[in-house]
Each structure stands twice: as C-alpha cells, then as structure tokens.
C-alpha positions in Angstrom: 26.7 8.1 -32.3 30.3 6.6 -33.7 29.8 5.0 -29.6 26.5 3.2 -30.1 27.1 1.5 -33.8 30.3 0.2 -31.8 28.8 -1.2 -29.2 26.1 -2.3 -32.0 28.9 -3.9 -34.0 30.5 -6.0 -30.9 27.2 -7.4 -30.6 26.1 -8.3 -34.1 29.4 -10.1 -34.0 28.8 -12.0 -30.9 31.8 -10.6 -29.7 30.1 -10.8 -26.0 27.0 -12.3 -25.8 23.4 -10.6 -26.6 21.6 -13.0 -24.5 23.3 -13.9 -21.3 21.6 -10.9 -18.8 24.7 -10.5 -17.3 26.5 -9.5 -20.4 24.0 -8.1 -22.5 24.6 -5.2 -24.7 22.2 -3.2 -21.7 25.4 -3.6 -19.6 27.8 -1.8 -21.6 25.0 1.2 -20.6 24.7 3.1 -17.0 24.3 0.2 -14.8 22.4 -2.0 -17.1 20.2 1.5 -18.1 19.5 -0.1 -21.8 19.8 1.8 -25.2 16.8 1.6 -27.0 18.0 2.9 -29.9 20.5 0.1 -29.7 17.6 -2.4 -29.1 15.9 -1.3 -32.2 18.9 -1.5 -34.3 19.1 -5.3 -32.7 15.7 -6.2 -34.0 16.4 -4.4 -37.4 19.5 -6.6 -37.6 17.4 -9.8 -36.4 15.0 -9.6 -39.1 17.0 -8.8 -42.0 18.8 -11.9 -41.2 16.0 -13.8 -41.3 15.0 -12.3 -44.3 18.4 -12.3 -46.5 17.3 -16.0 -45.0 14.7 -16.4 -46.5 15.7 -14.5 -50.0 18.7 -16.7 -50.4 16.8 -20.3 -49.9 13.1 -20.0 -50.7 12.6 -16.5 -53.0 9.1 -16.2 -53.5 7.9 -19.2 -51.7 4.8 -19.1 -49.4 6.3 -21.3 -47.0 9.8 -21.3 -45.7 11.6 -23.8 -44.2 15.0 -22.4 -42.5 16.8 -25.5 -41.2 16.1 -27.3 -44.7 16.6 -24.5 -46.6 13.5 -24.7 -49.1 10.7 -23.3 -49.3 7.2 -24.2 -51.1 3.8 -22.6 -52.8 0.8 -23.3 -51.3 -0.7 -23.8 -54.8 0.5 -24.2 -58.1 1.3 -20.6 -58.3 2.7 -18.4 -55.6 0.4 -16.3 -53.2 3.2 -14.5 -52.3 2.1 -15.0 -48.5 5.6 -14.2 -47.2 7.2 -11.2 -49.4 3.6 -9.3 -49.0 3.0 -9.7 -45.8 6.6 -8.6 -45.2 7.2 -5.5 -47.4 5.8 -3.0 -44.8 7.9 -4.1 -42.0 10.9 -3.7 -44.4 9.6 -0.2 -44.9 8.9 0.8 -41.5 12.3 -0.2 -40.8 14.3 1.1 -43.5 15.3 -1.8 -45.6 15.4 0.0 -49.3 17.5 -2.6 -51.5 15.2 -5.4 -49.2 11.8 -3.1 -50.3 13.4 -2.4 -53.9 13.8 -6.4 -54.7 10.1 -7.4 -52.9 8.5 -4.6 -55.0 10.3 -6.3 -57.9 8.3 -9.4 -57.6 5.6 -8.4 -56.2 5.3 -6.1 -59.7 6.8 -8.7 -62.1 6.0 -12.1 -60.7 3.0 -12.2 -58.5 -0.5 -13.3 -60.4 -3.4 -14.4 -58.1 -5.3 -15.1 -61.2 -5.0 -18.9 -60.9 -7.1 -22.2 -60.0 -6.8 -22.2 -56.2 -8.8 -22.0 -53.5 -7.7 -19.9 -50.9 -9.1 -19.0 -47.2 -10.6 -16.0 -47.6 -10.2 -14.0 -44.4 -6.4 -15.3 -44.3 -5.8 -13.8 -47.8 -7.5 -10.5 -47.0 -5.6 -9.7 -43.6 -2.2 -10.7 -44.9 -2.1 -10.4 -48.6 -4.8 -7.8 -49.3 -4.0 -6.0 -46.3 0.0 -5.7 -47.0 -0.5 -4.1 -50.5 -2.9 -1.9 -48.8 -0.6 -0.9 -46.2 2.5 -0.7 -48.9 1.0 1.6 -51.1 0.2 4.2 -48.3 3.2 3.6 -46.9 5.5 3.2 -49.9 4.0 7.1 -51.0 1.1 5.6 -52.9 2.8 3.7 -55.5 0.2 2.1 -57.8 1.6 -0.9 -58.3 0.7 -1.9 -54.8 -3.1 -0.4 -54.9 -3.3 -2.3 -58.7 -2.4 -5.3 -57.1 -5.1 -5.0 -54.7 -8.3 -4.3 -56.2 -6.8 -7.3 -58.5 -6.5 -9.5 -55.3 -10.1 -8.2 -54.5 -11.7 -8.8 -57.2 -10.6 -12.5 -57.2 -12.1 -12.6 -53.2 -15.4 -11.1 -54.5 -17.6 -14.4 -54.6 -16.6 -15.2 -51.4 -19.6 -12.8 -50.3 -22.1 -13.7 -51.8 -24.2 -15.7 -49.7 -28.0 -15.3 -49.0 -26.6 -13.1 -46.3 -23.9 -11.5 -46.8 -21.6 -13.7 -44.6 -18.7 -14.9 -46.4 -17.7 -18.2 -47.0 -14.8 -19.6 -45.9 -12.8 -20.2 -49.1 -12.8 -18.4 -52.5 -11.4 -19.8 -55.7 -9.2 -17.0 -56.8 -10.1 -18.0 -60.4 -13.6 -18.5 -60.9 -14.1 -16.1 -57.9 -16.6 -18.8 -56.9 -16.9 -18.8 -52.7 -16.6 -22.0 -50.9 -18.3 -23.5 -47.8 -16.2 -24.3 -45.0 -15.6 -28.2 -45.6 -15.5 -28.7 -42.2 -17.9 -27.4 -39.4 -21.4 -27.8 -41.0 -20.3 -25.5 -43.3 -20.2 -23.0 -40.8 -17.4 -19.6 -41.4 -15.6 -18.8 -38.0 -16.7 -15.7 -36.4 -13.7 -14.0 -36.3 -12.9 -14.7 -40.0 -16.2 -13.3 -41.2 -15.7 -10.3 -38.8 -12.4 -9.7 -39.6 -12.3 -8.3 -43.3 -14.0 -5.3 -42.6 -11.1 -2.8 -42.4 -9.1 -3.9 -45.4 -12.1 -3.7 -47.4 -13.6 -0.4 -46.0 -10.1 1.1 -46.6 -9.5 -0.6 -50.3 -13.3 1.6 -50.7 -11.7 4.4 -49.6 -8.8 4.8 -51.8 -10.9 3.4 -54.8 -14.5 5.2 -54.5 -16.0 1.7 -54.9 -18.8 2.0 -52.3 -19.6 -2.2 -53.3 -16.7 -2.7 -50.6 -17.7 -1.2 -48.0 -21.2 -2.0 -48.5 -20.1 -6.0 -48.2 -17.8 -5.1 -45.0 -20.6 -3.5 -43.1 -23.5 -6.4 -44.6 -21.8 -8.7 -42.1 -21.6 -6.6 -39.2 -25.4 -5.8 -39.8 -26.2 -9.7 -40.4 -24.2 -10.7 -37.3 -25.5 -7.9 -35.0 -29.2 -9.0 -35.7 -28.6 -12.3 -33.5 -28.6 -9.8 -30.8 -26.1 -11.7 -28.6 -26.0 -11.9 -25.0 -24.0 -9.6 -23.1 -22.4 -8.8 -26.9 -20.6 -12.5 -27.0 -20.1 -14.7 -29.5 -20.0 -18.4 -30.5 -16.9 -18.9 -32.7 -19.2 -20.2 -35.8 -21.9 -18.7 -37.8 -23.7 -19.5 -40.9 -23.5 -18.0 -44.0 -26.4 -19.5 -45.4 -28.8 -18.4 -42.4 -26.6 -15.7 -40.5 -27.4 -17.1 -37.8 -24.5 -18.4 -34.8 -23.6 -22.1 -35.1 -22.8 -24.3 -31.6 -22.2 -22.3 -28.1 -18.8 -21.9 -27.8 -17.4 -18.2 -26.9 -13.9 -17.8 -26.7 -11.6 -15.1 -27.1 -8.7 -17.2 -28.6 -8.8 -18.7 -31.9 -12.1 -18.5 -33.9 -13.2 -15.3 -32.0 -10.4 -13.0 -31.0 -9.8 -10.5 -33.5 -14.3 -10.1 -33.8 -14.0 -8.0 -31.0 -10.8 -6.6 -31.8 -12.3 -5.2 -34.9 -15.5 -4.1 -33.3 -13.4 -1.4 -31.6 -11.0 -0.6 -34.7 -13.9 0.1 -37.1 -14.7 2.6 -34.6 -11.0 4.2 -34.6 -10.7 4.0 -38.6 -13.1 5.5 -39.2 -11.8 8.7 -36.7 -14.5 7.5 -34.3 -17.7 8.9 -36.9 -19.1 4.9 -37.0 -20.4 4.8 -33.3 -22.1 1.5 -33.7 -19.1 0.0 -33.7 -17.8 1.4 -30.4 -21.4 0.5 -29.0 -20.9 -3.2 -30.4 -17.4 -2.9 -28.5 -18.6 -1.2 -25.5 -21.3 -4.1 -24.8 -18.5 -6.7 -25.5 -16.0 -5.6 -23.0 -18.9 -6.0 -20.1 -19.3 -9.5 -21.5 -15.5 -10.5 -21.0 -15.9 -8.4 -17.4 -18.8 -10.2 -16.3 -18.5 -14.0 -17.8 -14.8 -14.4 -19.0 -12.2 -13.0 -16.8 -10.9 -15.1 -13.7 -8.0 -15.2 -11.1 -5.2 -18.3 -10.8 -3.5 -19.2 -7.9 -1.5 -18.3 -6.1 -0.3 -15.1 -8.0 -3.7 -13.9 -9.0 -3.1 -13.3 -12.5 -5.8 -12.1 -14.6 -6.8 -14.4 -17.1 -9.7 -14.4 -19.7 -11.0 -18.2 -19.9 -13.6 -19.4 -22.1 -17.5 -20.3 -22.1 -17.2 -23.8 -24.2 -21.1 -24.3 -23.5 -22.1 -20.6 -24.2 -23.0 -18.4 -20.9 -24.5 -20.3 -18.0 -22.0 -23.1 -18.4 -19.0 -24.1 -17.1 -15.9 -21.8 -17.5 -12.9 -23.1 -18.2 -9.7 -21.6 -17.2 -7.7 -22.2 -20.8 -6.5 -19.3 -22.7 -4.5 -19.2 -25.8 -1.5 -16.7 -26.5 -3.8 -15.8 -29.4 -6.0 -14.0 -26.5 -2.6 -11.7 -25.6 -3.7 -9.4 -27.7 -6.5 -8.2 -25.9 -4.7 -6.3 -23.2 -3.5 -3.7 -25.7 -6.7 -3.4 -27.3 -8.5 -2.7 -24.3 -5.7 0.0 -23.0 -6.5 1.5 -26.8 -9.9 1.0 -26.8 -9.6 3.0 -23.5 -7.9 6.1 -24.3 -8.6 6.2 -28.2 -4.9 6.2 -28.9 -4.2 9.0 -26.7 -1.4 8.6 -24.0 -3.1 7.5 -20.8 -2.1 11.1 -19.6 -3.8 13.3 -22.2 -6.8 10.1 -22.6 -7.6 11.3 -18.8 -7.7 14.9 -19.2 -10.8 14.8 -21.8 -14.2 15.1 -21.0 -14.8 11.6 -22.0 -12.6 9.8 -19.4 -14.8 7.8 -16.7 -14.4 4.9 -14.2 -15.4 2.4 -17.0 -12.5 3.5 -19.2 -9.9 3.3 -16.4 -11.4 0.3 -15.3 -10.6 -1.1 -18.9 -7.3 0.1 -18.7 -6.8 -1.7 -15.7 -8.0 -4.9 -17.4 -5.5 -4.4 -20.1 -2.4 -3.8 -18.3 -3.0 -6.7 -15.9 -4.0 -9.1 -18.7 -0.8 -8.0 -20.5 1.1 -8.8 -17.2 -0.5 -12.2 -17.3 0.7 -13.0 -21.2 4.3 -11.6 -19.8 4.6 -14.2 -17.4 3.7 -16.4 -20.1 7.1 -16.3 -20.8 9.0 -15.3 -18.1 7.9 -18.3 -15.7 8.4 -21.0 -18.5 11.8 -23.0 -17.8 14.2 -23.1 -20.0 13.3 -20.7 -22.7 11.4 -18.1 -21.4 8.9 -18.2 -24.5 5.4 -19.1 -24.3 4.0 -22.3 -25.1 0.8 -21.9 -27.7 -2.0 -22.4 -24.6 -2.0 -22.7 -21.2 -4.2 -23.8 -18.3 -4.6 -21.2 -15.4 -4.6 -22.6 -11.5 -8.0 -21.9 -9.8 -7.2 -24.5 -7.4 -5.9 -22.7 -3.9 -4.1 -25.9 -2.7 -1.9 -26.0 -5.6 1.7 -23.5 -5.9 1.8 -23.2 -10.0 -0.4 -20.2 -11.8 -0.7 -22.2 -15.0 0.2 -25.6 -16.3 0.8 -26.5 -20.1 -0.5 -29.5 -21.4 2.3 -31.7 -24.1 0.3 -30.7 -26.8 0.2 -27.2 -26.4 4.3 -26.5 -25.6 5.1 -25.6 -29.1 5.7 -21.6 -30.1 5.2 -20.0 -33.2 6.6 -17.1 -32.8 3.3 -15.3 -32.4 2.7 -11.2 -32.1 0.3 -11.1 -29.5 2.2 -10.4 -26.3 4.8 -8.5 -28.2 1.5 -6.3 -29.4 0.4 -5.2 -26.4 3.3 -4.2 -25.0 4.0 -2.2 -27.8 0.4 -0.4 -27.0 0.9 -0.2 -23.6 4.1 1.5 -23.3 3.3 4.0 -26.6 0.1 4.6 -24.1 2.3 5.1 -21.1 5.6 5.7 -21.4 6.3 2.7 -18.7 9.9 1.4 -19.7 8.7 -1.6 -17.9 6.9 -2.8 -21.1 10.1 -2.4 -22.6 12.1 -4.5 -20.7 9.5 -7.1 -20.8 9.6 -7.1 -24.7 13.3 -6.7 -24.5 13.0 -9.8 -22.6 10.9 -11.7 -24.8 13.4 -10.6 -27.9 16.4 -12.0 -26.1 14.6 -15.4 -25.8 13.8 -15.5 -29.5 17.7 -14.9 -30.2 18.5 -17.5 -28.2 16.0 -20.6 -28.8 14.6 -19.7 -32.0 18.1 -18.6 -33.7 19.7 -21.3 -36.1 23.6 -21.2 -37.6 24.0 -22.9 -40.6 27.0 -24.5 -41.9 28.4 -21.1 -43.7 27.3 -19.1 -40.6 23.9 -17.6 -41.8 21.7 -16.7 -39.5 17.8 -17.5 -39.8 14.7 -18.1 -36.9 12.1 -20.9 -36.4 9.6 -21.9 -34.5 9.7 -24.4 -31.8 8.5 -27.9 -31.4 8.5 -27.9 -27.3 9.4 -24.7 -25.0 9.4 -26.6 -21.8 12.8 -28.6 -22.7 15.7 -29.0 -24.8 17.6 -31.9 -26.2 19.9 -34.0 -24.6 22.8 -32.1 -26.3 21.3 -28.2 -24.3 19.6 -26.5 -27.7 16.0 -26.1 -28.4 13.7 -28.5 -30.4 13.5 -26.5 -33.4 9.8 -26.9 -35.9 11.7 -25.7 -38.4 9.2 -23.3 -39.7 8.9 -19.4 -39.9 5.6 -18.2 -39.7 4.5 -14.9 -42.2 3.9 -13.4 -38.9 7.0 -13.5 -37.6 8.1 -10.9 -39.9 5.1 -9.4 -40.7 4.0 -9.1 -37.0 6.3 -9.7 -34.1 9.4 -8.1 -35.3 7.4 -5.0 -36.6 6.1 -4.4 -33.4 9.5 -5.6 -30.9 10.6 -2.6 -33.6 8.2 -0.3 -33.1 8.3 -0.9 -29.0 11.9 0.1 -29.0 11.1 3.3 -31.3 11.9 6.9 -30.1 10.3 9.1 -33.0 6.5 7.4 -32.4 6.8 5.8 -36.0 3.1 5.2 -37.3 1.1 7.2 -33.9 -1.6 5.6 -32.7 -3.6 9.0 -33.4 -3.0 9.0 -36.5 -3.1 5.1 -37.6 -5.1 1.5 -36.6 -3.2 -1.7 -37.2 -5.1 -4.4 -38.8 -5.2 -8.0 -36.9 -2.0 -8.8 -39.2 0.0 -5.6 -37.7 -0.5 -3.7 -41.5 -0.5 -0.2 -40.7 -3.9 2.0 -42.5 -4.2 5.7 -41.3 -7.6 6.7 -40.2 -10.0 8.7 -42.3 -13.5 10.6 -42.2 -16.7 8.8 -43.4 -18.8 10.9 -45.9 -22.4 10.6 -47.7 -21.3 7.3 -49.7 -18.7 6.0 -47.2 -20.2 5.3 -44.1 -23.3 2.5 -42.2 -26.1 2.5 -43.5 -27.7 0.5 -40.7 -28.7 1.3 -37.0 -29.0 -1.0 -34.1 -32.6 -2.1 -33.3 -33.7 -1.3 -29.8 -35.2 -3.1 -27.3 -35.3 -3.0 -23.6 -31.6 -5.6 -23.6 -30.3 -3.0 -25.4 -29.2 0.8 -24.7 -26.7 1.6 -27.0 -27.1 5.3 -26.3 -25.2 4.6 -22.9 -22.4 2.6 -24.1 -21.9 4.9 -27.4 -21.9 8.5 -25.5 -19.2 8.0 -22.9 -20.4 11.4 -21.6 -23.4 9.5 -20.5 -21.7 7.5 -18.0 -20.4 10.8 -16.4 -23.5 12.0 -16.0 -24.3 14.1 -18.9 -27.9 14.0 -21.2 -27.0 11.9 -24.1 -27.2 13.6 -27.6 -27.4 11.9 -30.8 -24.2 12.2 -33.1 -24.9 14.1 -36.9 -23.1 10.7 -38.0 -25.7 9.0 -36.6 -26.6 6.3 -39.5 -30.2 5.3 -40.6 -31.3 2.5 -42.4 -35.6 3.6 -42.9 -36.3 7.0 -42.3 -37.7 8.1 -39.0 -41.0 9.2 -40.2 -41.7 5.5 -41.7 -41.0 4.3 -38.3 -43.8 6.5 -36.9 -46.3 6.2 -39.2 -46.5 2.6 -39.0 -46.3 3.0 -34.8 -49.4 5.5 -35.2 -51.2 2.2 -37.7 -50.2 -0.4 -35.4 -51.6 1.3 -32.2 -55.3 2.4 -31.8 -54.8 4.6 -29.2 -51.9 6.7 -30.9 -54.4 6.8 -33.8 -57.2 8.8 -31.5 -57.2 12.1 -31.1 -54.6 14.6 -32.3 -52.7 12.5 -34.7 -50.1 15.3 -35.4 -48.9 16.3 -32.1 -49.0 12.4 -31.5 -46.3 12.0 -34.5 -44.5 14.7 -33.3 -44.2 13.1 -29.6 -43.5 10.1 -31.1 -40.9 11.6 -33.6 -39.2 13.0 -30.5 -39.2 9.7 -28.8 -37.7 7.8 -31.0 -34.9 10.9 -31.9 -33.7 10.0 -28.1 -33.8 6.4 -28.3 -31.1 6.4 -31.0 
C-alpha cells in the first residue's frame, strides 16, 4: 500500500507525466498492466481540485468560471446548481471536510423561496434529485429530505396543466408554471418524461401519494398518443397532450424519455411492468428506424427521423445519444452481470441482441474520442459517413467541435464494464480521463489546478494548448467524474442490483410498489399493440404468458364487460352469464 500512494504521489506532483502513454503512471505497473486503484485515486484527486477550485473563487455560485475566477447566480438568489448537484459525488468518493462545508450551505444559506423562474425538469434532475440522493446516501439526514419537499413544493404548479404535462418553467415563488416561451409553447419530451423518478422516490420517502400520482399522469397522458413503433417527437403539448412537429431523435429533447421508460421499471424492482412494455416497444423502434452503419469502419450509430418515420434519416448523432449503449446493456440484463443476466430463465435472443446494440454503440461513442486529432475528446455532434467512396467514419461540422465535458460516454462504459468485467471499458475511460487532464486542465498563476470546457477539440492555438470555453459545467462533477470514479471502483460502490441512476448520475436505491405507491393506469389494447409479449420476456422463449399480481388497473374489469355485453347485440343473446364469464376470461389474457 505505502508502494501505490508513492507512485500516486510522483504523479499528483507531476513528477513524470500522467498523460504522455509512454510514461503514464500505468507504466510504473507490469508492462503497462494499470492500477485501478491508482486510477481511482487519480480521478478523486482530479475532482477535488476542481472543486477546492471552485470553493476558493465562486462559493456558492451557480455558475463557475475557472480561468476568470468568478462565478455567478442564475437569479437574484442562488439555486445552489453546483454545490447540490455535487455533494453526492463528494460522498461517494470520500470527501468529508468537502461534504461537511457543502452541507453547511446547503443547511444555512440555500432558500429556493424566491422570485425566479426556473426550468422545471432541469431543477428536478439536478437540484431535487441531489438532495434526494444526499439524504439516502448521507444516512438519511433530514436536512437534505427538508430541503426537498421545500424545492418540491415550489415546482408544484409546474403540473398543473389541463393534462397533467408540465410546463416548461415554474416560478419558484408563486409556484405558478410557465409555458415554454419558445416552441408554441410546446414542453420537450424528454423534460416532461424525465421527472418521474425523483418525484416517485421524494413519494416514497414522504408517504405523499400527490407525487407520484403527478409523475405517472404524464406517462399515462403521453402513452395515449399511442406512438408508432413507441417513438417520439421531441415536443408535446401540455395544454392538449398531444405530440407537437415530427421530429424523433434520441439526442437532445428525447434522450433520457426512453432512458427513463426503462428505469421506472428497475426502480420500482421491476413490479411497474408498463414501463418495461413502453421500453421494450421503444428499443424495436431505434432497431428498426434509427440505427445505421458509416463507412468504412461500420460503426453503429443511432441517426435521427427529423420528418417523423417514413422520412429521410439523417446520419447526425449527438454525444448526448452515448448514453444509450449502457442503458440498453442494463436494460438487457436488469443490472445483473451479463454472466448471471444469461443464466435466468428470462434471457432470449432479443436481450442479447440488445446487448449487442449497446456495446457496439458504446464502441462508436469511444471512437468519438479516440479518432479526433489532437485531443482525443469528442466534439458535441458528429456526422456519420454513409457514403462508400469516402475513407472518414464521421465528420464534425465548426459549429459542433466544442466539449462540455459531458457524462455520456463515460456512462456507459461504466455500465458496461460493471456488466462485464471487460477491462477494455476501462482502458477506454482511462483514455478518455487522460484527455481531460491534458486539454481541459488549467494552471493558474499560484499553481491551482481547475477544468473547463473547450471552445474547439479539432485544434489548438498557435502557441500548442487547447481553446479553453472557460466554463465548468454541474455535470462535470456531478456526472463524469462520479462515474470515471465509479468505472475504476473495486468494491462495486452503489450495485447496479441494488440502485438506478437518475439522468443526472444521482444515485436512488430501488424499492417495492404497494397499494398507494404504484400505476394506477393500464395500457389500452388494440391490434398495434401486444404488450403482453414485450412485458413477459418468457413469452419470447416460448412460454404462455401470465398476468403479473402487480398488474395495475385503472376501471375494474367487470365495467369493461358489462358495457362489451351493452354494446354488442349478439353478446347480449342467449346465456348472458357464461357470456360475461368468456368475456371476463378474455380480457384477463389480453392484459
């Protein structure tokens, strides 16, 4: 041990360099064989100093600018967007006197009852769900739970639309919601459907069923479009429910919809099928409309549908859509390793066929970095080849070169190797984590370390260093270090068995629904749509589907058949009750 925090210390000190290959700390190891306890401890080191960074210059500040060495609010007040959605990576890594002085605020100084209008779906994923996440995680300390249903209670009006769909914005003060200003009014899909585990979760630890029941009134609203082939345009209205414009994408606007379609599922220990149905449908969408091949690699890449399906596909994908690879290799095995995922009764060709999907996808966002000269980091969209006369698999337009430091690829490395055991994922994201140190790193004057995004990944200045944005995203600590942390992890710190990330990497373990906490609605069925078939995996392995005792209802069963038996004449003739009770049946194996 004395061995590794040597080595550890030569390379905090830069006393041979951490990202030259050739000399990396992996070399001082059996032929390059890498530590990744010593890894870990790298990342641990690279985001406390960013954050003694961003404690010295912008303290409470919702926005932090490293090179300048200020920071701002958003509003008037702060909405403590960077020490919230922070606190749980500290805690996961270890940081007490860090955790100790962001509890501190976070208890003394942070008030969200102010005149300000805040997005909605931003504040619950990061704010909301980081004092979520804290309290379970801090030992269930109520100042992070009172903090909370506070926070909550100042998003409430957002919801309350005709339907249920929230708006875009909330004032936190008058709790009044507010239309998107932009977009017809229209909320993005992926923000509306993207709430729903912070608020089922905040109901479970509270009791107060008026959470959940708002969480799962979207789902129900948005489900009744009845999409095709379970995709989505990236706009809906919250005045009619109904989708807005034709564009389906999995990047920005849509991506974490279907990422949460699958993790209501998991959160609830896999007792709210619907949602895995909802999931299930969605995946053979992407499969059959969105997923392509560049040249002359063949990469798999998911493109997007910018006229809705039956139009053109266009071969753009954002990093955003990096996270999908994971999710699908989770989605496959239900947080099991891959090993133990294919010894249950449940494993079929469609799960290993998603798996597939994911791991090559994941491949695809790797080379998103790795064939990107000089830096090695991905720019925020590329455009894949699908022309066979041309030798490049993807080409970056000048507007899309800059990096923000995002999660996504780092995400889904961190599921697939958990799901694996591959050290290949490792050495991607060890790859990755290198190039971070080495273009998004800034020295100041008194030799203080700090990170920031980048302007341009496809150059540097005339002087050899990067063109810095100067800007560090929440995400960057709250997301991408957590999980380059977590990758590097021995002890299988929060298991996936045991645990479902939100889209903003907070950590809520999974629990069991009950008579108050759980859908109250069922999918309505009609000949587009079997969700029996996508719901029981069993089915597609041959076996007679069976309806699960979780199985939710919205009207009783008998209502159903007494106004089939009404409606149709011939029902109504002759033995009415062994009619109902044929009926009764039939409908009992439709669900």
């Amino acid at each position: 041990m004395a061995c590794l925090y040597f080595v550890y210390y030569l390379a905090r000190n830069h006393l041979f360099s951490s990202t030259d290959p050739s000399s990396s700390i992996f070399s001082v190891f059996n032929a390059g064989t890498p530590s990744w306890k010593t890894a870990q401890l790298e990342v641990r080191q690279a985001m406390l100093d960013s954050w003694h960074s961003y404690e010295k210059y912008a303290w409470g500040y919702d926005v932090y600018h490293p090179i300048k060495q200020s920071g701002k609010n958003m509003g008037q007040q702060p909405l403590g967007w960077m020490i919230v959605d922070s606190i749980d990576t500290l805690m996961i890594m270890d940081c007490k006197e860090e955790v100790e002085r962001a509890k501190k605020w976070i208890r003394d100084d942070l008030d969200y009852k102010f005149d300000y209008e805040v997005n909605n779906f931003e504040t619950t994923i990061r704010m909301l769900g980081g004092l979520l996440s804290a309290f379970h995680l801090s030992g269930n300390d109520d100042v992070y739970l009172d903090k909370a249903v506070g926070l909550a209670n100042s998003l409430h009006g957002a919801y309350d639309s005709p339907t249920g769909i929230p708006y875009s914005s909330v004032n936190l003060k008058t709790g009044v919601g507010i239309k998107n200003h932009m977009d017809a009014g229209a909320s993005s899909t992926a923000e509306a459907a993207t709430v729903q585990l912070e608020l089922r979760y905040l109901a479970k630890l509270t009791g107060e069923v008026d959470w959940w029941e708002k969480s799962e009134k979207v789902m129900q609203v948005l489900e009744a479009n009845k999409p095709q082939d379970g995709l989505v345009p990236i706009y809906v209205n919250p005045d009619t429910g109904k989708y807005q414009g034709k564009l389906i994408r999995l990047g920005s606007r849509g991506d974490s919809y279907y990422e949460y379609l699958l993790k209501q599922y998991l959160q609830t220990s896999e007792e709210e099928l619907v949602y895995y149905d909802l999931y299930r449908e969605s995946v053979e969408g992407v499969k059959k409309h969105l997923v392509g091949k560049s040249y002359p690699s063949e990469l798999t890449f998911i493109g997007e549908l910018d006229k809705g399906i039956g139009g053109p596909f266009s071969p753009k994908m954002d990093h955003l859509v990096c996270f999908y690879g994971g999710l699908l290799a989770v989605g496959a095995t239900n947080g099991l390793t891959l090993e133990e995922a294919q010894k249950q009764k449940w494993w079929n060709e469609v799960r290993a066929s998603d798996f597939k999907l994911g791991e090559e996808l994941t491949y695809t966002c790797y080379k998103m970095y790795h064939d990107v000269f000089p830096t090695g980091l991905s720019p925020e969209i590329v455009v894949f080849n699908e022309d066979s006369t041309k030798d490049q698999d993807f080409k970056i337009k000048p507007m899309d070169r800059h990096n923000l430091q995002r999660p996504e690829t780092v995400e889904s490395l961190f599921y697939l190797y958990r799901l694996t055991g591959d050290d290949k994922y490792r050495k991607w994201g060890y790859e990755i984590f290198q190039n971070f140190i080495k273009y998004t790193k800034v020295v100041n004057k008194h030799g203080e370390i700090c990170f920031t995004s980048l302007n341009d990944v496809t150059s540097l200045n005339s002087n050899g260093s990067p063109k810095f944005k100067d800007n560090t995203e929440s995400f960057w600590f709250a997301e991408t270090l957590k999980y380059l942390y977590l990758l590097f992890d021995d002890e299988n710190k929060i298991p996936l068995t045991e645990y479902v990330f939100n889209t903003e990497a907070h950590p809520f373990p999974k629990f069991h629904t009950n008579d108050h906490l759980k859908t109250g609605w069922r999918r309505k069925i009609d000949d587009s749509v079997k969700p029996q078939i996508r719901e029981n995996p069993a089915v597609a392995a041959g076996s007679k589907p069976k309806v699960p005792q979780a199985q939710p209802v919205d009207d009783s069963i008998e209502k159903e058949v007494e106004n089939a038996l009404k409606e149709n004449p011939k029902l109504a003739k002759g033995d009415k009750e062994e009619n109902k009770k044929k009926l009764n049946e039939f409908v009992k194996e439709m669900e």
